[in-house]
N, C-alpha and C positions, 0 to 999 in steps of 0.2 A: 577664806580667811581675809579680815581686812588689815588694812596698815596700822590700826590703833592695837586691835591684839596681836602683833608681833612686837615683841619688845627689841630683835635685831636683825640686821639684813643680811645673815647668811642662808645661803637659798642649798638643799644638798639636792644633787641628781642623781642620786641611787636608784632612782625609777628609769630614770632614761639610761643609764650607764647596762643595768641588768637588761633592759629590753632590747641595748642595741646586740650586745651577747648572746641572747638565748637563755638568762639563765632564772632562776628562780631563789628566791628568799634563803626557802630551804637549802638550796645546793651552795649558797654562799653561805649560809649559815654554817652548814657542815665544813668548807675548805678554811672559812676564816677563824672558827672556833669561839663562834659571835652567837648571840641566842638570837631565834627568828624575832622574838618581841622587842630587843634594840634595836633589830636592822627594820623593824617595821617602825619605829620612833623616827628611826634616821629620815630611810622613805618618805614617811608623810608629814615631813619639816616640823615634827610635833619636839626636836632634840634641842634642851636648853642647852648642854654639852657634849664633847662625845674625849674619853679616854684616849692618850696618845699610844697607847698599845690595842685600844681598838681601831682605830686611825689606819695604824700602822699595817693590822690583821686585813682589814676590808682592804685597802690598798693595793697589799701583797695578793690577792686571791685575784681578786679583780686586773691586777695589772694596769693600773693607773695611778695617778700623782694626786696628792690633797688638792691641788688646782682644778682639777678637772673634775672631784667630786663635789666640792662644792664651791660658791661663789660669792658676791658680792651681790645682793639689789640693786640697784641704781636707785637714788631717790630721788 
């Protein structure tokens, strides 16, 4: 993906957050009550937005803070 098709610099780490756990799409899908096909948007930074109760769900399943799933680009 280049810098001209992103239109913002929120980068999400759902990829590395799940890999450093062990866990899979599925199994977070199942505890956060999130369908595998948002959490696969989130993933592959393809999310124009994301819901503050789905925020909240991935968060809680996960056991991390909005900071640490996603971040800032640097420009």
């Amino acid at each position: 993906m280049t810098d001209e098709s992103v239109d913002h610099l929120v980068v999400c780490h759902l990829g590395a957050i799940l890999d450093a756990r062990g866990m899979t799409l599925a199994e977070l899908s199942r505890l956060a009550g999130v369908s595998v096909v948002n959490l696969s948007v989130l993933k592959n930074d393809r999310a124009k937005a994301i819901r503050f109760s789905t925020l909240t769900a991935v968060c809680r399943a996960l056991g991390c803070s909005p900071g640490e799933l996603f971040t800032l680009r640097q420009i």
